[in-house]
N, C-alpha and C positions, 0 to 999 in steps of 0.2 A: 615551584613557579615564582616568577621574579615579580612583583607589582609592579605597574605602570608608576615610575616617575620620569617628575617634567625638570626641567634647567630652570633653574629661578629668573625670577622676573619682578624685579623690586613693586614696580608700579602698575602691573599686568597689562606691558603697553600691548596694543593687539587682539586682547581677549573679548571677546562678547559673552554675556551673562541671560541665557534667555529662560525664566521665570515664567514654568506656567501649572502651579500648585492648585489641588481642589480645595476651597473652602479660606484661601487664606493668600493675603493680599499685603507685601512688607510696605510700616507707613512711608511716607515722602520722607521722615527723619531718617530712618533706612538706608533707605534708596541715597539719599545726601550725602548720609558717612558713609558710607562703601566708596564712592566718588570720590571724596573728598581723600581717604584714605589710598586708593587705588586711582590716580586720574586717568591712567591710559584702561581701566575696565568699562565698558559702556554696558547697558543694564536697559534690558527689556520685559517688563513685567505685562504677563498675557491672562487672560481667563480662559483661553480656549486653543487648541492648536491652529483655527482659522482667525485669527490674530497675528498670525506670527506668516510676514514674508517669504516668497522662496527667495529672497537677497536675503533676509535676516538669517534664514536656516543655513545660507552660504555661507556668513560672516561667525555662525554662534560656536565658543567651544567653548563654553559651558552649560548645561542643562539642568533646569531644578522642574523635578516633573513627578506624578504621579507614581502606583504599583505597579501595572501593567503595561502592555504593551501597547494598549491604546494611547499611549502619553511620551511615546517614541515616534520620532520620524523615519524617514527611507532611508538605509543608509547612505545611499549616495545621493541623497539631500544636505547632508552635514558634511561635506569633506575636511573640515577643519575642528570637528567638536574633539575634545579632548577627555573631557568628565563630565559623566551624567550624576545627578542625585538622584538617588528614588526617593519615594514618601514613606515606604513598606519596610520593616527589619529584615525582611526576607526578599531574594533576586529571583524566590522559582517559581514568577509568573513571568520574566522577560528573561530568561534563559536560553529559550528557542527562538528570541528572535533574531534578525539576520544583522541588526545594531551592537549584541552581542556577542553570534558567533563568528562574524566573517572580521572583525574589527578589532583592535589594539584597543579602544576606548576605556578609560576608568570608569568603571561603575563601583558610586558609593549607596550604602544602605542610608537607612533611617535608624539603625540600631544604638541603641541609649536613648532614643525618646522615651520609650515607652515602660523602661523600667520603672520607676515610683507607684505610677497607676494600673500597670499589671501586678507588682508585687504587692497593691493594695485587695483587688482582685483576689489573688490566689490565698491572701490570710485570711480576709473577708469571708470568702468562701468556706476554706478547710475552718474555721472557728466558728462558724452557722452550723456546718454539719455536727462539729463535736456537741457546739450546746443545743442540739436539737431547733435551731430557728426557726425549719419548715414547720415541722410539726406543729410550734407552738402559735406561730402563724394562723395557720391551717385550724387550731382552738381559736384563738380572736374572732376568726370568720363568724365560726358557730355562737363566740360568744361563749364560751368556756374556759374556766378556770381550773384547770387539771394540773397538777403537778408530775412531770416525768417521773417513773419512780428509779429509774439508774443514774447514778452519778455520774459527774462529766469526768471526762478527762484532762485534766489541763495540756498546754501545750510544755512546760516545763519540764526539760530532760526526755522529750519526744525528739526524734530524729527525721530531720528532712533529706533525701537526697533527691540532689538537684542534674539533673540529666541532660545538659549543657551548662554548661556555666560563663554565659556570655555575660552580657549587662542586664538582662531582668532576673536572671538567676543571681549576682551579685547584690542585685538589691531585696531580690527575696532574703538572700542570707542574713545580711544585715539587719532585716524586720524579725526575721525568725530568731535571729541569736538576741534581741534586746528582750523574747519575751524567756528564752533559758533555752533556745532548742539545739540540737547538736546537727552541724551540716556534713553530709557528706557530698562530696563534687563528684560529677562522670564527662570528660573530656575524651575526645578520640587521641589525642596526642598527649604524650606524657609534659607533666607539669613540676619537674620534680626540685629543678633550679627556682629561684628568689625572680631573675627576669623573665622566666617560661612563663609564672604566676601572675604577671602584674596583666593589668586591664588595657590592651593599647586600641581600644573603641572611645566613643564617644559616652562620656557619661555627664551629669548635672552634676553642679561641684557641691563638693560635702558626701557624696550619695553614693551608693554602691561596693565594691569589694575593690580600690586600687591595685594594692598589692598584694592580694590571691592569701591574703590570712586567716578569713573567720571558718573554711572547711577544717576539720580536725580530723579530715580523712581524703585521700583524692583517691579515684581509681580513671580509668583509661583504658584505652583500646576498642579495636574494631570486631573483636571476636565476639559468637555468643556466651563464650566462657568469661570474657572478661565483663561481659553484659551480664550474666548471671550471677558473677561474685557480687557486683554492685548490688543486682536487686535483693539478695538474698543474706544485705547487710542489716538488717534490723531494721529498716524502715517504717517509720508510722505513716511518713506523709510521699509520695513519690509527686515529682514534679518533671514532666513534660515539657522541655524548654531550648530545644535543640531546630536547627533549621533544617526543613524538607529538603530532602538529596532522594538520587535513585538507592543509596546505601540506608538510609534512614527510613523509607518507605515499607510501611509494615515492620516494624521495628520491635511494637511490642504487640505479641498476640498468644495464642494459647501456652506457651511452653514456658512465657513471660507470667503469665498470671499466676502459675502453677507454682513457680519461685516466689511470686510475692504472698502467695496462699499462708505462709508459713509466720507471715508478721500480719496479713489483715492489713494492707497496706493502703490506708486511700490514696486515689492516683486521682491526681490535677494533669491536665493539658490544654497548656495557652499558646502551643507552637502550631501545629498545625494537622486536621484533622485525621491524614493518610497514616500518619506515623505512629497509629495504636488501629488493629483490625479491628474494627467494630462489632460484626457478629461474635468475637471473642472477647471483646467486651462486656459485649451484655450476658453473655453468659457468665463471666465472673462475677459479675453482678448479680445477675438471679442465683447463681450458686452458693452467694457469699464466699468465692476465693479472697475478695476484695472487702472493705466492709462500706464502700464508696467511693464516689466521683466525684469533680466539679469538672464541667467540659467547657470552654468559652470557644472550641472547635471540633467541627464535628467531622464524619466521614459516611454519607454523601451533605456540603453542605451549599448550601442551604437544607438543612433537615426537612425533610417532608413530612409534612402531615399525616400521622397516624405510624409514623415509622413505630416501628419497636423501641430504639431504643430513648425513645420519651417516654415510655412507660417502663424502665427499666428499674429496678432495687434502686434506692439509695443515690441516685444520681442529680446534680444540679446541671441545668447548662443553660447557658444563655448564647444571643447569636453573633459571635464573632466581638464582643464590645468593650473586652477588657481594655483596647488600648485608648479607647477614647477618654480625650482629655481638652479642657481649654489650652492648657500648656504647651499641647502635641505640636503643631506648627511653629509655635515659639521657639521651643528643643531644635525642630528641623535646620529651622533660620540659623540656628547657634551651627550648627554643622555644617552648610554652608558658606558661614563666615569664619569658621577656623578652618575648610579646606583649600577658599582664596585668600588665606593668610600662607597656606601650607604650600600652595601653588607658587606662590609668588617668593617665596623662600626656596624651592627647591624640596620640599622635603617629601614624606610620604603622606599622600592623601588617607583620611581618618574612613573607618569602616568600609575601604574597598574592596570588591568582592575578588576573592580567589578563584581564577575559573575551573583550577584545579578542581575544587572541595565544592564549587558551587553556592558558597557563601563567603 
């Protein structure tokens, strides 16, 4: 599939920018230099979608909006929008809607926000379970001074595989190789050339894996066999980092665990909850297939009260909260303004979604 690009347009005479993000409002300095930089772009910053005109929604082609699909208009409210933002790394809440599939429109992610503070997240996590954190937590309460009697594991010459390797995967690897750990990648498409490897998302500069160098192992493909070599690489830490598709739904579950049986593998997932079966979860967990979790997503979630698997072996989760960050909308903003940089050059718009692959 071909991305959507546009004919450059030096000054974006024509464009309207209609701005209506939760939680986050760009200053009047902002709002100036985009102007000032762009004179023909006019710039509508909203709170709400009843803010925003049906002349405005006539006039907008461009969109900086929300996850879902409640932060989309009709589509034959927009007849001239061009590129939506989303807020969310992932497009598989506004995939079915009719803005999406009846329509040409570029849809870009939020993805490279969120890597720094997930990939703090996921170390955080997996290094509480090694040095026993809860546990020793769970003594404070009581007010006990007990020494564990098994020794830790360090993470040094532990092996992570990273099971996307987008931009929060990039920057997990980075965190993980400065403390000694060995990466392995899992991409659906092979990666084998120098420009297959490099990162053409959105990332914070300084940050993340550019040029596709700190894995000292890649694997790939869409089979369960090619899914099986990966898992049954020696993994200590497995990491869950791939976007929801119908191919990726249920992705890993009983036949999955049984391979990772063999390394005791703790499994992290900050992608998304469908894409690991739950009830085959918690039984690798009660089995000890696994020797742990950290979940920051679950499957049914919002996790309900008294489900099983909060009471599961060895499991952390929290709800949904890895990506939160004061920086998050800051990130967003930068993406925005390097894709009406990219607009008005003609080039290809940053973290577009392929509607092929569905991310």
């Amino acid at each position: 599939m071909v991305l959507v690009r546009y004919p450059p347009n030096k000054n974006l005479k024509g464009h309207k920018l209609v701005s209506i993000l939760p939680s986050f409002t760009p200053s009047d300095e902002e709002v100036a230099g985009l102007k000032q930089q762009y004179p023909g772009l006019e710039i509508l910053i909203a709170n709400s979608r009843a803010e925003v005109t049906k002349e405005d929604w006539q006039d907008a082609t461009i969109l900086a909006t929300g996850f879902n699909q409640d932060g989309l208009p009709h589509k034959d409210d927009v007849p001239n929008l061009q590129y939506v933002q989303l807020s969310s790394a992932g497009a598989n809440l506004i995939t079915s809607d009719p803005l999406y599939t009846d329509t040409d429109v570029a849809f870009c992610t939020a993805n490279g926000v969120h890597g720094p503070q997930i990939a703090e997240w996921i170390i955080a996590t997996f290094l509480a379970f090694q040095h026993e954190i809860p546990a020793y937590l769970e003594q404070q309460k009581q007010g006990q001074w007990i020494r564990r009697t098994q020794p830790v594991y360090d993470a040094v010459k532990q092996r992570v595989g990273i099971l996307g390797y987008g931009s929060i995967g990039r920057q997990t690897a980075r965190v993980a190789k400065a403390m000694g750990m060995d990466v392995y990648a899992y991409t659906l498409h092979e990666r084998k050339t120098p420009e297959s490897k490099r990162d053409t998302s959105y990332a914070p500069p300084g940050l993340g894996d550019p040029d596709g160098s700190l894995p000292s192992k890649w694997f790939y493909g869409d089979s369960t066999r090619e899914l099986h070599a990966f898992l049954g690489s020696g993994l200590d830490l497995l990491i869950v980092a791939m976007p929801l598709t119908p191919k990726t739904t249920g992705l890993i579950g009983k036949a999955e665990f049984e391979v990772l049986k063999a390394n005791k593998t703790f499994v992290t997932n900050i992608a998304r909850g469908p894409i690991i079966k739950t009830d085959d979860l918690i039984e690798a967990l009660d089995h000890g297939l696994i020797r742990g979790a950290a979940l920051d997503v679950t499957d049914p979630e919002p996790l309900p009260d008294g489900h099983p698997l909060w009471f599961a072996k060895n499991v952390i989760i929290t709800p949904h909260i890895s990506a939160a960050s004061t920086s998050y909308f800051d990130r967003l903003w930068e993406i925005v303004k390097l894709n009406l940089r990219n607009l008005s050059r003609g080039k290809d718009l940053l973290n577009q979604v392929n509607r092929t692959e569905g991310y």
